[in-house]
C-alpha positions in Angstrom: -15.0 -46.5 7.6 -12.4 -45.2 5.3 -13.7 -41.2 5.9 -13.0 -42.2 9.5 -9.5 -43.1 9.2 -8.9 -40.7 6.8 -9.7 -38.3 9.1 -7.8 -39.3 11.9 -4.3 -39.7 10.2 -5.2 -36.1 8.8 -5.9 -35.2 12.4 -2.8 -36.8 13.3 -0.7 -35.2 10.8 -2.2 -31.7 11.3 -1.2 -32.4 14.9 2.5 -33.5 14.2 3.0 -30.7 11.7 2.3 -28.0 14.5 4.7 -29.8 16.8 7.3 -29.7 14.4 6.6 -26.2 13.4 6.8 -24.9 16.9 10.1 -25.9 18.2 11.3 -24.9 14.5 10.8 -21.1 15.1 11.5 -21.3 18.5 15.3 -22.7 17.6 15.1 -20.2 14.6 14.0 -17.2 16.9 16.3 -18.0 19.2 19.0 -18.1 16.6 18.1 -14.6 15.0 17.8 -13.2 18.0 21.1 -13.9 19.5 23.2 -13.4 17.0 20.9 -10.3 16.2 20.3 -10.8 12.4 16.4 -10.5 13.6 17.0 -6.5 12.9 19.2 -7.1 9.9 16.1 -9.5 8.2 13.6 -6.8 9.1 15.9 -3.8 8.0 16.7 -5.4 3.9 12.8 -6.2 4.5 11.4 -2.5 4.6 13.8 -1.3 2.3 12.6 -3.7 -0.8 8.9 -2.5 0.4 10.3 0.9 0.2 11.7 0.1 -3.2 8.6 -1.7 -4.6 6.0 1.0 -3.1 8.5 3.9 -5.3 8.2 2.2 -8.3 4.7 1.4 -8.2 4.4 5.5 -7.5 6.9 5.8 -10.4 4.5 3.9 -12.9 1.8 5.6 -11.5 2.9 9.0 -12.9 4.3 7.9 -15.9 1.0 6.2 -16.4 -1.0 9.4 -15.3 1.8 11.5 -18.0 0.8 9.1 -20.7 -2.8 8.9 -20.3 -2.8 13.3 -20.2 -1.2 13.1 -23.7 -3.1 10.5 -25.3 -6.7 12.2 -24.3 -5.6 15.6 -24.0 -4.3 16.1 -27.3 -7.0 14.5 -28.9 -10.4 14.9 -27.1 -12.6 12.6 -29.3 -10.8 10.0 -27.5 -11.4 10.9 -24.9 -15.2 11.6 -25.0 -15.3 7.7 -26.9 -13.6 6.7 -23.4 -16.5 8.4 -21.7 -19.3 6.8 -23.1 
């Protein structure tokens, strides 16, 4: 008995949340799109992507450098690395 109600007031809330949810982007939508901040949001958006995929390239090559002159200069290291 108390899985069943439970379950229903879950149900219920589940239900209620997605009501809620909806008209709160559609007001928010609406809002972004008429005052047109929608392309402003996107724009800062793919620049910190932008940002974040060039630094993970920097490290990348500065990792790659670093790894070059640890094994190259000494190849026993290397080899151990190997095995």
């Amino acid at each position: 008995m108390k899985q069943r109600i439970f379950s229903l007031i879950f149900t219920f809330l589940l239900a209620c949340g997605n009501l809620f949810a909806q008209s709160n982007e559609n007001n928010i939508e609406k809002f972004f799109r008429t005052e047109s901040k929608f392309y402003v949001v996107v724009a800062v958006l793919a620049i910190v992507m932008i940002g974040l995929l060039g630094y993970v390239i920097y490290l990348d090559r500065k990792t790659q450098k670093l790894e070059k002159q640890i094994f190259g200069e000494n190849n026993s290291l290397s080899q151990e690395k190997k095995q």
